[in-house]
N, C-alpha and C positions, 0 to 999 in steps of 0.2 A: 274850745277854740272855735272863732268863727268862721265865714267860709272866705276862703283867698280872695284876693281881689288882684286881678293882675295890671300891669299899666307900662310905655313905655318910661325907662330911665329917665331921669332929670340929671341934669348937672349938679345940683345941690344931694344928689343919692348918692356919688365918687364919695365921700368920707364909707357911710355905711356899705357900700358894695364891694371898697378896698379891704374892708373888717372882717367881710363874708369870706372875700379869696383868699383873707391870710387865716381866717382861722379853722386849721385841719393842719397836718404833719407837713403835708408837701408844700404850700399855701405858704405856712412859714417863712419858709426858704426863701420864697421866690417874692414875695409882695413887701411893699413898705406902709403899711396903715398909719403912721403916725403923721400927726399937721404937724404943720400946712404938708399937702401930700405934692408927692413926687407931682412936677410939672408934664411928664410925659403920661399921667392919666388923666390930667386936662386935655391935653393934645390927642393924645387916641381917641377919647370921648368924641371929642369934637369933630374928628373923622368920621365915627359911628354915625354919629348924627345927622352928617352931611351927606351921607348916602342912604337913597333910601333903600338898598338889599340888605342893610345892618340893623340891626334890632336890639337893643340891650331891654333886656323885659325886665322888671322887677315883678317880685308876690310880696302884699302886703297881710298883712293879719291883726285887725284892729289898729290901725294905720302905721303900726311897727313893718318894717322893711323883714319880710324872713324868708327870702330865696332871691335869687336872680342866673339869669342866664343868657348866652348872648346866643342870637338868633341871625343865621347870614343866608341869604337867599341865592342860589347861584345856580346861572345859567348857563347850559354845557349843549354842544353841539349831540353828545352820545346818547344814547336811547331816544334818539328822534328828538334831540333839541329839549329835550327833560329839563327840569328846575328841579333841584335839591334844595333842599333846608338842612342846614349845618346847624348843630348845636354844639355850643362849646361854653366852659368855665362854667358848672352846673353848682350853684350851691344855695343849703340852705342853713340856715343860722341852727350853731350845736343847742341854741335853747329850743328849739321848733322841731326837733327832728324825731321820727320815730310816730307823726300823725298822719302819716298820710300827704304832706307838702309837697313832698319831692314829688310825689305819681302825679296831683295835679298841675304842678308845673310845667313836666315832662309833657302832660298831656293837651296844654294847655300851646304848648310852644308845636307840637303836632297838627292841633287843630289850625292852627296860624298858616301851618307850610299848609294844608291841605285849601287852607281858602286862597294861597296863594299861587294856588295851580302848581306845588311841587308832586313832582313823580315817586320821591324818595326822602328818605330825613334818615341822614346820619351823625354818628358823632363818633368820637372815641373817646376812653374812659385809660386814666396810666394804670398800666398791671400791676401795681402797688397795690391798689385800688378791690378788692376782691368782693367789697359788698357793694362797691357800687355795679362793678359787671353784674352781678347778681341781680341787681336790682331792676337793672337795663336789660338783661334777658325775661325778667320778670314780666316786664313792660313790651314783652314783644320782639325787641330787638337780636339783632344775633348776629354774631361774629363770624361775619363772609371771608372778610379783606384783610392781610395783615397791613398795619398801620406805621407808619415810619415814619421818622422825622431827624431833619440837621438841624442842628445848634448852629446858630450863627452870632451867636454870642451872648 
């Protein structure tokens, strides 16, 4: 395998990036992969894109699409006006996994916040999920805060 090459998303990536988030158990459930894709991943895309604190990074690997993760920059009054880096939807294609992609992804979306003047990079991972916590403790990270979330439909 070659070495990653990372780059912001394109609108022509929404087919393969849909493919990434639905393929794993949870992923499933929740995504529609199939064309023409859902119109509201046009639209969130094009939110993304319109601001610049949003990031949808892909990894490429011999110009095959084999990770992506969406990258949000956010600026808080707390710890003296801090900037975090949020990471979230973290995936890499089930044919690419197990070499090493996910750490320099992970790593890769770290180095980003740090040139971005963030204080902090978090994320969270669903408890379903017990190799990915694994993986993300592996990587440094570690479980301060419990994480909560409403459904709003």
């Amino acid at each position: 395998m070659t070495t990653p090459r990372f780059r912001p998303a394109l609108a022509d990536d929404l087919p393969a990036i849909i493919a990434l988030l639905a393929d794993d158990p949870l992923g499933q459930s929740r995504e529609r992969p199939g064309l023409p894709l859902d119109p509201r991943y046009d639209e969130a895309f094009a939110a993304m894109a319109a601001d610049p604190n949003q990031l949808p990074l892909v990894m490429t690997v011999d110009g095959t699409l084999a990770g992506y993760l969406q990258l949000t920059f956010i600026p808080g009054l707390s710890r003296l006006g801090a900037w975090r880096g949020q990471i979230e939807s973290v995936r890499i294609s089930s044919g690419s996994r197990g070499h090493g992609l996910g750490e320099a992804l992970i790593r890769h979306a770290v180095d980003l916040c740090r040139r971005r003047g963030c204080t902090m990079v978090q994320l969270t991972t669903d408890k379903a999920r017990a190799d990915a916590l694994r993986f993300y403790e592996r990587l440094g990270f570690r479980s301060s805060h419990e994480g909560m979330k409403l459904d709003l439909g």
